[in-house]
C-alpha positions, 0 to 999 in steps of 0.5 A: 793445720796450714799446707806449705804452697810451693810457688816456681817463678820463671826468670823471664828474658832480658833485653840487654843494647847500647845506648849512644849519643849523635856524636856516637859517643855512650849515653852514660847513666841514662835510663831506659824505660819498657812499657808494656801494653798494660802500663807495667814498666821497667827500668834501667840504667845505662852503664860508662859504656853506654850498655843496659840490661832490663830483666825479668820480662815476659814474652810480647811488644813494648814501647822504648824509650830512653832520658838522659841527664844531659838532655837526652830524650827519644823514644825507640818504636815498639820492641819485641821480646822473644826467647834467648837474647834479646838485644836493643841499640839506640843511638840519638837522631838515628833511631834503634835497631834490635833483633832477638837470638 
């Protein structure tokens, strides 16, 4: 006789931004990459316009980074992922700006 377990997973926050090449125009079909503190990464691809959504994280700080297939390489600083939204810009030779709501 076996007792059935329930487990309830939490969704987790999203970061979801733009990514733009100097010339401000979209980085399109580059990957974004959050690592957290453990090493435990995640990945997305940016869309046509350049935009992103990386789900199911947890609470905390991760580092930014961002390759593209034309070159693009660049590394945001640290992110920090609160509750509500989440949202991360990068733009090559400028840097990044987030905030959360």
């Amino acid at each position: 006789f076996t007792n059935p377990v329930r487990v309830n997973l939490k969704r987790g926050e999203e970061l979801m931004g733009t990514v733009k090449l100097a010339d401000g125009s979209p980085a399109a079909g580059a990957f974004v990459t959050l690592r957290d503190s453990d090493g435990v990464t995640k990945t997305a691809r940016t869309d046509a316009s350049g935009q992103y959504v990386v789900r199911g994280l947890v609470k905390g700080g991760y580092s930014f980074s961002v390759r593209g297939t034309d070159g693009l390489r660049g590394s945001g600083g640290t992110v920090r992922i609160e509750s509500g939204t989440n949202e991360y810009d990068y733009q090559q030779g400028e840097g990044a700006s987030g905030r959360s709501r």
